[in-house]
BATOR-787786 format. One record per residue (C-alpha): residue in three letters; x, z, y. Coordinates in nm, 2 decimals. Example, Ala and Ser with C-alpha at 12.3 -4.5 7.8 and 13.67 -1.06 7.14 Angstrom:
ALA; 1.23; 0.78; -0.45
SER; 1.37; 0.71; -0.11
REM end
This chain:
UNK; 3.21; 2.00; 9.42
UNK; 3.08; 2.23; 9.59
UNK; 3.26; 2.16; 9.90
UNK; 3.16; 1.82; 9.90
UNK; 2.79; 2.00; 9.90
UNK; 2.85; 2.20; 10.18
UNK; 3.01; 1.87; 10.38
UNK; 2.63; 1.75; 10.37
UNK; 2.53; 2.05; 10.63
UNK; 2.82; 2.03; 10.85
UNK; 2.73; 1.70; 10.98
UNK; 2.47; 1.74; 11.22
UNK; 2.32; 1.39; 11.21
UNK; 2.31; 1.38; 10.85
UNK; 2.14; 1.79; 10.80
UNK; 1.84; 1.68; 11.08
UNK; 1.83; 1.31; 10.85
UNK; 1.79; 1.55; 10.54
UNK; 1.58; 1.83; 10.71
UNK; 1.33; 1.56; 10.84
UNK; 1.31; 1.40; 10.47
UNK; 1.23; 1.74; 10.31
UNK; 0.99; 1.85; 10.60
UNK; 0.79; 1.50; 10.52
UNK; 0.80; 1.53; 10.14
UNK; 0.66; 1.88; 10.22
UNK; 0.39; 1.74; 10.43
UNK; 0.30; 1.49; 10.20
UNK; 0.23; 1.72; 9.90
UNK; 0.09; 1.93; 10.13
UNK; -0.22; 1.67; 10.11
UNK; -0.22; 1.77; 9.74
UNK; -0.42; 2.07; 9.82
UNK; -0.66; 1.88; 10.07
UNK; -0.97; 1.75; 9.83
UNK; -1.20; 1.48; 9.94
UNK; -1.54; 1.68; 10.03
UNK; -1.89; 1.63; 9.79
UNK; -1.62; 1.59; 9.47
UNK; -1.73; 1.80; 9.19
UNK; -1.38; 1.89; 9.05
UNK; -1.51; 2.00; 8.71
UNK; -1.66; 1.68; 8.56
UNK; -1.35; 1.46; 8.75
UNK; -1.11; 1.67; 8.55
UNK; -1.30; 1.64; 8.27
UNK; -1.34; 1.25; 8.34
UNK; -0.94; 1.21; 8.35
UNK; -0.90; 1.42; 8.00
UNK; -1.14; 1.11; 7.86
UNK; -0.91; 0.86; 8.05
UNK; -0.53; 1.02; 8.02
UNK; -0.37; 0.83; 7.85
UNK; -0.48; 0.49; 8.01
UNK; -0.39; 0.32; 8.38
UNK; -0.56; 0.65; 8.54
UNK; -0.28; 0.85; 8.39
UNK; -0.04; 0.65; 8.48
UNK; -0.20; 0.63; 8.84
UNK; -0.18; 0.97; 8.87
UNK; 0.19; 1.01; 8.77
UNK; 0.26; 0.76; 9.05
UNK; 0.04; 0.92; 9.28
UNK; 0.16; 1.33; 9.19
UNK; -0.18; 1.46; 9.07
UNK; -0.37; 1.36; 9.36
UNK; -0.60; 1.16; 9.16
UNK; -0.68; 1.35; 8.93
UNK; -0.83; 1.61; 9.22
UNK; -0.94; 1.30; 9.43
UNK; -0.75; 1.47; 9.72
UNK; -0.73; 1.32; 10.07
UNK; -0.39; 1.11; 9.93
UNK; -0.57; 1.00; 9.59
UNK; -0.48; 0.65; 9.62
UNK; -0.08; 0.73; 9.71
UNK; 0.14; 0.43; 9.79
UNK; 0.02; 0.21; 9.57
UNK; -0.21; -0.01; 9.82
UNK; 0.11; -0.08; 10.00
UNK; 0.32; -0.18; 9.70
UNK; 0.04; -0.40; 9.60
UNK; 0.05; -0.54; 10.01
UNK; 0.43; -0.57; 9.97
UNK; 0.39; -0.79; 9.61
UNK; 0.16; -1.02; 9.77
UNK; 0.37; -1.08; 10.09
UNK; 0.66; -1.15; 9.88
UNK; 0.52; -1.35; 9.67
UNK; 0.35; -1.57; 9.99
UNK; 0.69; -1.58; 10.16
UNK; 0.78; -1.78; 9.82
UNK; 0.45; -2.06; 9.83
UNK; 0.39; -2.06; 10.17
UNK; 0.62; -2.22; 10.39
UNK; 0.53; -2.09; 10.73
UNK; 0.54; -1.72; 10.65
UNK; 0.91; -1.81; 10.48
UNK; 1.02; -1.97; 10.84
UNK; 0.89; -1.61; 11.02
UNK; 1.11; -1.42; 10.72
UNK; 1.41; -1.62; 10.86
UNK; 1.36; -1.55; 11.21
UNK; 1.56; -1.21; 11.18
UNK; 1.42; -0.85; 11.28
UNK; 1.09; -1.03; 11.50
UNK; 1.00; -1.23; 11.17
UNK; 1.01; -0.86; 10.97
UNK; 0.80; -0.67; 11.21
UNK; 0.53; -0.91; 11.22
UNK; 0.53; -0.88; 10.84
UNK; 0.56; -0.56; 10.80
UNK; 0.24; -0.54; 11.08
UNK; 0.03; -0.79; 10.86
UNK; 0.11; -0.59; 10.48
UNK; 0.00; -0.25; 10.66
UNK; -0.32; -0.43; 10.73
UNK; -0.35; -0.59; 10.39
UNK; -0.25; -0.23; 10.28
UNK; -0.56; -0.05; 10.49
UNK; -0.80; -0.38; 10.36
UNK; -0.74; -0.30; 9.99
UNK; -0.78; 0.09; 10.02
UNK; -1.07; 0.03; 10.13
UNK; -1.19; -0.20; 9.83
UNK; -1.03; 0.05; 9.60
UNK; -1.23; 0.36; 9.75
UNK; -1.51; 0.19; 9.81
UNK; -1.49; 0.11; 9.37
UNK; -1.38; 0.53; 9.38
UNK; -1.68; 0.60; 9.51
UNK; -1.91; 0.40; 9.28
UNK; -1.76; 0.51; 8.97
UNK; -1.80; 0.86; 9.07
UNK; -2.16; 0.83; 9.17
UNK; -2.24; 0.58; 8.89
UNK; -2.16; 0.69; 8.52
UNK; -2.29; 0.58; 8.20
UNK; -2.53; 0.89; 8.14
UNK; -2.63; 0.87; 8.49
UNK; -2.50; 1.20; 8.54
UNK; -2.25; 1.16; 8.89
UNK; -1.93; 1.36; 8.98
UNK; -2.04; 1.44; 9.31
UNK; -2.26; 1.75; 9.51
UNK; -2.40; 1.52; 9.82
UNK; -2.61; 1.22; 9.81
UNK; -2.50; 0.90; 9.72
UNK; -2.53; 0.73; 10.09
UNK; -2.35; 1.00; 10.24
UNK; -2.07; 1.01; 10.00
UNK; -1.98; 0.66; 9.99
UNK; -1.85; 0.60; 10.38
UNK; -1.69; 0.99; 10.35
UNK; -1.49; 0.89; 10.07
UNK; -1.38; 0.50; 10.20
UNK; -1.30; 0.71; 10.57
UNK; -1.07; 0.96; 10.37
UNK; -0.90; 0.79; 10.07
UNK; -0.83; 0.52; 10.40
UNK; -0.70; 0.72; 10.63
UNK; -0.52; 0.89; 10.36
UNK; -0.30; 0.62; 10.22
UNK; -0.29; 0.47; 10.57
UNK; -0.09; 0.83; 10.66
UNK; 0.12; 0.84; 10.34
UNK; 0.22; 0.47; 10.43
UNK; 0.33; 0.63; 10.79
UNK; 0.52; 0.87; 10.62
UNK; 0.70; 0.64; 10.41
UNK; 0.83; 0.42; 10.69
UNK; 0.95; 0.76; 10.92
UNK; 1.15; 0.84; 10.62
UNK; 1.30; 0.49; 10.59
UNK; 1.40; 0.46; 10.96
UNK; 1.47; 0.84; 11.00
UNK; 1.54; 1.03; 10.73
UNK; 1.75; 0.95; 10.39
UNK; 1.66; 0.67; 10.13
UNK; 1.41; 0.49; 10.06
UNK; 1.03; 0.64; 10.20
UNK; 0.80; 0.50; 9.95
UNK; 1.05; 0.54; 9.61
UNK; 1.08; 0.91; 9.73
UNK; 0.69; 0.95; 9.75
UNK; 0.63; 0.80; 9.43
UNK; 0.97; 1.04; 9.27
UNK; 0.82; 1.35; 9.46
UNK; 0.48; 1.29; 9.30
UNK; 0.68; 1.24; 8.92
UNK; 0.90; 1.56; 8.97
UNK; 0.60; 1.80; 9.05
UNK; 0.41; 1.71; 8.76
UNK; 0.76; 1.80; 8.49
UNK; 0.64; 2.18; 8.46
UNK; 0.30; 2.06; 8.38
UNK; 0.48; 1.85; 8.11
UNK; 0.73; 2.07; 8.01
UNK; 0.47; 2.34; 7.97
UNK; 0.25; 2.10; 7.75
UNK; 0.53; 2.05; 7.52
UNK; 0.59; 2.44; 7.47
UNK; 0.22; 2.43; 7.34
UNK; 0.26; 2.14; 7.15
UNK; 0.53; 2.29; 6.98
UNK; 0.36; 2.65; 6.95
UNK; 0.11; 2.58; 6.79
UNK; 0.28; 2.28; 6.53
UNK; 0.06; 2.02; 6.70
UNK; 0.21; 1.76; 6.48
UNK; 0.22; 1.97; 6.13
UNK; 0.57; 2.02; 5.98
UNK; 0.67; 1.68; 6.15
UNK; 0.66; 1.89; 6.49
UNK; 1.01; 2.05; 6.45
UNK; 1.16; 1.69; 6.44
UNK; 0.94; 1.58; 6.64
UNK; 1.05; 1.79; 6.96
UNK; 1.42; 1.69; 6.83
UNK; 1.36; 1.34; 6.84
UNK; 1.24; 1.36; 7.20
UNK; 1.50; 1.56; 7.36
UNK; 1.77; 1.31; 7.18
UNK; 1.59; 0.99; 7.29
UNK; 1.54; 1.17; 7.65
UNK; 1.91; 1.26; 7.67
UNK; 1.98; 0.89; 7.57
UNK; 1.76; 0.71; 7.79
UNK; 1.90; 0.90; 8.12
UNK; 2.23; 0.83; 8.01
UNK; 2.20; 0.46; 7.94
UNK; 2.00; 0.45; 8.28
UNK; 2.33; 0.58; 8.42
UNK; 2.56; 0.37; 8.28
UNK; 2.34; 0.04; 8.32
UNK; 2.26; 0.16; 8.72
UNK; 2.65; 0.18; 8.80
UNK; 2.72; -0.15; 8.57
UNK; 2.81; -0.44; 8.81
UNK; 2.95; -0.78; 8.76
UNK; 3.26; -0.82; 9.01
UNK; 3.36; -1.17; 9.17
UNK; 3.74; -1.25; 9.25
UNK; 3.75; -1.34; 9.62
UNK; 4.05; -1.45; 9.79
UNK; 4.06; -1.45; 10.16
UNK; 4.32; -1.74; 10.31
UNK; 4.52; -1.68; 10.61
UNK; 4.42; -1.76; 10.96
UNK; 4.43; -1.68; 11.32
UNK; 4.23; -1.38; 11.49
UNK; 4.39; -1.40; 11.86
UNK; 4.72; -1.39; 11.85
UNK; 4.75; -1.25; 11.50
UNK; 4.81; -1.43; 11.17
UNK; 4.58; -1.23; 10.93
UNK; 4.72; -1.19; 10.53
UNK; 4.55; -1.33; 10.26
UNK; 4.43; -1.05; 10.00
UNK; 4.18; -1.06; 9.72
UNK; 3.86; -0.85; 9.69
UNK; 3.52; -0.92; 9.51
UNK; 3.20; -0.95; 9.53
UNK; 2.98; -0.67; 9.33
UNK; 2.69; -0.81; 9.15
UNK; 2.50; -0.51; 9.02
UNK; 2.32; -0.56; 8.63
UNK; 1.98; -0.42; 8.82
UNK; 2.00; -0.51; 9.17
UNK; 1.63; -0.48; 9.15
UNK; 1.60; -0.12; 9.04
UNK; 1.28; 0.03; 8.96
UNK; 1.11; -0.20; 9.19
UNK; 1.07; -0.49; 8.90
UNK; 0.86; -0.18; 8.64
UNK; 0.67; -0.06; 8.96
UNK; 0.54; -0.39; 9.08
UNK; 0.47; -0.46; 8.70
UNK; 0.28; -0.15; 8.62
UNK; 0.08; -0.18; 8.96
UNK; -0.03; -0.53; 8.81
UNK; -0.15; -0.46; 8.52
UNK; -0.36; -0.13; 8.63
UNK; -0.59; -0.38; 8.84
UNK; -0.75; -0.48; 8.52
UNK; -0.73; -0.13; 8.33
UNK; -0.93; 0.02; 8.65
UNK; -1.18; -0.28; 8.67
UNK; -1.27; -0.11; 8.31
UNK; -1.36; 0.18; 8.41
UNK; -1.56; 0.09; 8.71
UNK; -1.95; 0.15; 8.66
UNK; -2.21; -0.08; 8.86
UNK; -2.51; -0.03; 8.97
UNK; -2.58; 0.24; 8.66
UNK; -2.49; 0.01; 8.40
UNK; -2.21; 0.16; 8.24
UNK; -1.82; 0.11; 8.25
UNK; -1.74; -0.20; 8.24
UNK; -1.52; -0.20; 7.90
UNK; -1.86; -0.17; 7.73
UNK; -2.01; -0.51; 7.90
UNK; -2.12; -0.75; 7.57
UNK; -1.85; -1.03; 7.69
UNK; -1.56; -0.92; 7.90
UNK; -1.60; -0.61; 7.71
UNK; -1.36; -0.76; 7.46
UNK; -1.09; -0.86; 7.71
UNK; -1.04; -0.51; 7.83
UNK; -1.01; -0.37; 7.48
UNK; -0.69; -0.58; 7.46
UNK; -0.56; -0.52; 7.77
UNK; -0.59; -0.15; 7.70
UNK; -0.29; 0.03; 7.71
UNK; -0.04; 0.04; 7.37
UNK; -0.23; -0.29; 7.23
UNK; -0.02; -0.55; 7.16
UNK; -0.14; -0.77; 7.45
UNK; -0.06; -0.55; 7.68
UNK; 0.27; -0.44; 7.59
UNK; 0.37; -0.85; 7.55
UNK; 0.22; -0.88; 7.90
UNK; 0.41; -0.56; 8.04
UNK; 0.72; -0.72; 7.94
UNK; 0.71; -1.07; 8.07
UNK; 0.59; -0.88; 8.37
UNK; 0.89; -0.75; 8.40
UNK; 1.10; -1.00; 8.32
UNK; 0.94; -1.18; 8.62
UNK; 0.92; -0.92; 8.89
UNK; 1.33; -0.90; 8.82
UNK; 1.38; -1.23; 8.88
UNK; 1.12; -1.24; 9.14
UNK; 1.30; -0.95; 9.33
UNK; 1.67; -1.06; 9.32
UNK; 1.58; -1.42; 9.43
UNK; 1.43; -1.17; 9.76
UNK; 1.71; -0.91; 9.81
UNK; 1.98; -1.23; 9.71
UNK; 2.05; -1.52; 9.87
UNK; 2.32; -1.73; 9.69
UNK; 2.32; -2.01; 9.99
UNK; 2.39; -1.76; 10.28
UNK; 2.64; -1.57; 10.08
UNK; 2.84; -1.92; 10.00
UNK; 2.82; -2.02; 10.39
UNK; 2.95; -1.66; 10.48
UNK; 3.25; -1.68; 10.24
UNK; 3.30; -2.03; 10.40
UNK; 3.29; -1.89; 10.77
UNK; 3.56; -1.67; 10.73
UNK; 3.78; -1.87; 10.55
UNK; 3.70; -1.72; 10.19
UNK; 3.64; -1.91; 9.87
UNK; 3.65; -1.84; 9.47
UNK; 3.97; -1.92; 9.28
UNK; 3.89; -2.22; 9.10
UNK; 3.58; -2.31; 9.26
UNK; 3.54; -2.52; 9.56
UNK; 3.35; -2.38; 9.90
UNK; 2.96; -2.45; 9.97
UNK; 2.73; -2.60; 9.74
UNK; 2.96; -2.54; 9.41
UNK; 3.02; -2.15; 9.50
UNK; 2.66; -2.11; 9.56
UNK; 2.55; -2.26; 9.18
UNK; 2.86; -2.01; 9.04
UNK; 2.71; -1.74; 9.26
UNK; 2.32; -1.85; 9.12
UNK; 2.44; -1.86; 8.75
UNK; 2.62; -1.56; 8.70
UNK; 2.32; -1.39; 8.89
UNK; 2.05; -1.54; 8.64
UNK; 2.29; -1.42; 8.33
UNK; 2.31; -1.04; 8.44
UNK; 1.94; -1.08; 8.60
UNK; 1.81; -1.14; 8.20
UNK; 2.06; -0.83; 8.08
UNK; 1.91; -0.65; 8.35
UNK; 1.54; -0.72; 8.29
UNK; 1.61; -0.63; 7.89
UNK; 1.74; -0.30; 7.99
UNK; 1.41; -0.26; 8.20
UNK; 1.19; -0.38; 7.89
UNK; 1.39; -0.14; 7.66
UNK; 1.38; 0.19; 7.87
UNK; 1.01; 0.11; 7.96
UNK; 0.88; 0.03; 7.58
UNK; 1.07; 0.21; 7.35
UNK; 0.93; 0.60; 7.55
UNK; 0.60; 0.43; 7.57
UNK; 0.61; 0.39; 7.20
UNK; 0.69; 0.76; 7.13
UNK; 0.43; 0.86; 7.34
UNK; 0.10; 0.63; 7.27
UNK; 0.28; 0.41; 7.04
UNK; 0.19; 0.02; 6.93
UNK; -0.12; -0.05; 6.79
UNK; 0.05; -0.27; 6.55
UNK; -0.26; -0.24; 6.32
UNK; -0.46; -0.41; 6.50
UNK; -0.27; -0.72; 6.50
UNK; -0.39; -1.01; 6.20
UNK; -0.22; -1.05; 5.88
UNK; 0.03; -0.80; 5.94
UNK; -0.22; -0.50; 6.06
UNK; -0.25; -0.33; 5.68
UNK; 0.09; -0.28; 5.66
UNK; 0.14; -0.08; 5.95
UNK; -0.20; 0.11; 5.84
UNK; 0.01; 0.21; 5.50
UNK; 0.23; 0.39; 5.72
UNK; 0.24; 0.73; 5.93
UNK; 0.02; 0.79; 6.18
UNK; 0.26; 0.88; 6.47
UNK; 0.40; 0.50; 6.41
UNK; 0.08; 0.38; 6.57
UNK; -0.06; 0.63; 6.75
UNK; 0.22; 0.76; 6.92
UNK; 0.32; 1.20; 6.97
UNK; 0.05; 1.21; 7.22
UNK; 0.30; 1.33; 7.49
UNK; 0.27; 1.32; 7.88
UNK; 0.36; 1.01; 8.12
UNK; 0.63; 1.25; 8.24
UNK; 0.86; 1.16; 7.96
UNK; 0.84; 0.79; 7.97
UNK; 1.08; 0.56; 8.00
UNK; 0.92; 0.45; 8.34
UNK; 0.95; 0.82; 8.50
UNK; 1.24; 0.86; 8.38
UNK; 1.38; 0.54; 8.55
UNK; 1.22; 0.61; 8.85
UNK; 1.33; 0.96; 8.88
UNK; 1.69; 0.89; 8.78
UNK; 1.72; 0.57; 8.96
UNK; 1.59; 0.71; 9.28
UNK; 1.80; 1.01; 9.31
UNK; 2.11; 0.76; 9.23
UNK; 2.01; 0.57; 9.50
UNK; 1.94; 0.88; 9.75
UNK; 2.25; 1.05; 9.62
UNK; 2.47; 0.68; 9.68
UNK; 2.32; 0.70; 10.03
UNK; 2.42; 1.06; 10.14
UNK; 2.80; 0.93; 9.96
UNK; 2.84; 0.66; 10.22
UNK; 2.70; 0.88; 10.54
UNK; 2.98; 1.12; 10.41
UNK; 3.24; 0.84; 10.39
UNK; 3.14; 0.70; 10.69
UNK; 3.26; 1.04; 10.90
UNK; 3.57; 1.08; 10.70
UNK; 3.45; 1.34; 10.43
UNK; 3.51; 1.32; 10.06
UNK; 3.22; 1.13; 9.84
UNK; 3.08; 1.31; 9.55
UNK; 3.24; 1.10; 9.26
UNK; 3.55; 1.18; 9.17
UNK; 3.70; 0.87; 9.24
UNK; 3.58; 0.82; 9.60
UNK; 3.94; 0.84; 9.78
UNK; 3.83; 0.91; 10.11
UNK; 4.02; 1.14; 10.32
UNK; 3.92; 1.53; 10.25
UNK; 3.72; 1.62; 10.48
UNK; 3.78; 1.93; 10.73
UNK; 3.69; 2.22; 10.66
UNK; 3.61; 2.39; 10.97
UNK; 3.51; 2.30; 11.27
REM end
């Protein structure tokens, strides 16, 4: 194994890809450090302990603590992931922009162009709201150390330019470096905060925060944590595989053989796209709640839509229903993206392949649309289940609150309801993004090292060894 290792720095194209990703990563929690002038940090941090366990901790998971210090990158990526969802969805509904998706790598630039605007547009609405929440609070007491007209245009010019930098990053390591830009931002920002977490556990479990339960408490969670990254495992590598046969035909002079191979339908071809675009959501109206106006107070304490907030809170019952169907429809919504059952059945027919047993064109692209619904569904389960079940050790249900049934979930203990009171860094959704993005890096690094000849990293790779000197 380690030879394989050292393969990755004897490739010089593949050590400056690598280099350049780590120098960019360092940059970017470099801007950790950088706060956004007038801030006072004492009464933010102290705003965030009031709020930690809601969409601003969540936030701040995504965005690796910069929230929390309101530093130059306090919004993070997630203006762009909200730009990308509502491209994708108007490449759906709106005809024209689907036509300039199908016009090949022009079509994609002009969208891309057009989200990164979208993108700078709604970080500006979003630290514009910032800035009024932290100069407007309920006891009228602000956040900040300069005057409210000042403020306002310093924060909207620095949370901008901030996430219109980070989104600059993320593209440089798309084209340039290795993986996926923006998944590595948000799984840089998760990894930095796992001492924090770790080290809140050790004093969880010093001083028997959860009585004599805290023993199996910490058990519990170390069991379910080992579980939950090895079911992400297996489920990430699962794939459904489609017998294709290849007929014989003419390329020049040569009669080409006929010989089988398949097409690989992955269980979560989405991968932790479907729980980010659903967890982006459903912050919007979380936020909203905490947003003061005009001196009036948060929101979530208005007379009418007061109410509405309270069950969208995080853990209610509402929420967690909506979480899932969320889900369930961002998978969907995402394969019917990255897939296209139509082109891959005209493909197969181009070259002369088909299916056995089912006839070219429109019938292979139904078989092709029906298997990928079935494993689409298993797929968005899995996604429910590793996204609920840590969210319920962690906050837990509020099961109480819901009618007829509520008393009997009051008879029994308190954790069943209200959760351990652990960290975001040991949920389900962390720990999917964390695991699934350093699959998908380590996949990526895999094929560069194929690609030259070298050996892979699983076991079963095949490839011819690679050299060991030069």
């Amino acid at each position: 194994m380690l030879e394989k290792f050292l393969n990755i720095f004897r490739i010089p194209d593949l050590r400056k890809r690598i280099g350049f990703t780590l120098g960019l990563l360092a940059v970017y929690r470099l801007g950790a450090h950088i706060p956004t002038p007038g801030v006072d940090a004492s009464k933010l941090a102290q705003f965030f302990n009031q709020n930690a366990g809601g969409a601003l901790g969540l936030l701040d998971l995504f965005n690796g603590g910069n929230l929390r210090k309101l530093t130059v990158f306090a919004l993070g990526i997630m203006p762009y992931i909200t730009a990308s969802i509502i491209f994708q969805l108007l490449t759906v509904i709106y005809e024209p922009l689907a036509k300039l998706q199908k016009e090949g790598e022009l079509g994609r630039r002009k969208i891309t162009q057009w989200t990164r605007y979208v993108t700078v547009l709604l970080a500006i609405v979003q630290s514009f709201f910032i800035g009024l929440t932290l100069t407007n609070t309920q006891t009228g007491e602000t956040m900040i150390t300069i005057s409210k007209g000042a403020f306002l245009p310093l924060c909207i010019i620095t949370l901008t330019c901030g996430t219109a930098f980070i989104m600059w990053l993320g593209e440089q390591i798309t084209e340039r470096g290795i993986g996926n830009g923006m998944s590595l931002l948000i799984f840089t920002g998760i990894v930095v905060g796992l001492p924090r977490g770790i080290a809140d556990l050790y004093q969880k479990a010093r001083t028997q925060a959860w009585g004599g339960f805290t023993p199996i408490a910490i058990i519990i969670l170390l069991l379910t944590m080992v579980a939950v990254v090895a079911f992400i495992v297996f489920v990430e590598r699962s794939e459904r595989r489609i017998p294709i046969q290849s007929a014989k035909r003419m390329v020049g002079r040569r009669m080409t053989q006929s010989n089988n191979s398949f097409l690989p339908l992955k269980v979560n071809s989405g991968g932790v796209m479907p729980v980010i675009f659903a967890s982006s959501i459903l912050s919007a109206p979380m936020l909203l709640a905490n947003l003061s106006l005009f001196g009036s107070g948060p929101l979530r304490d208005a007379p009418y839509i007061g109410a509405f907030f309270k069950l969208l809170a995080p853990a209610e019952p509402l929420y967690v229903l909506s979480f899932m169907l969320a889900i369930v429809f961002f998978a969907y919504f995402y394969i019917s993206i990255i897939f296209r059952p139509d082109d891959i059945a005209d493909n197969m027919r181009k070259y002369g392949s088909f299916i056995p047993g089912i006839r070219p064109g429109k019938r292979t692209s139904d078989f092709i649309n029906d298997v990928l619904t079935r494993i689409t569904l298993v797929g968005a389960i899995y996604l429910v289940l590793i996204s609920i079940i840590p969210m319920f050790l962690m906050g837990g249900i509020h099961f109480n609150h819901l009618w007829l049934v509520g008393h009997f979930f009051d008879s029994l203990p308190t954790w069943t309801t209200n959760g351990l009171g652990l960290n975001f860094y040991f949920g389900g959704t962390s720990l999917l993004i964390v695991v699934g993005v350093a699959m998908d890096t380590v996949q990526q690094v895999e094929a560069q090292l194929i690609m030259r000849h070298y050996d892979g990293f699983s076991p079963k790779s095949g490839r011819i060894q690679g050299r060991r000197s030069w």
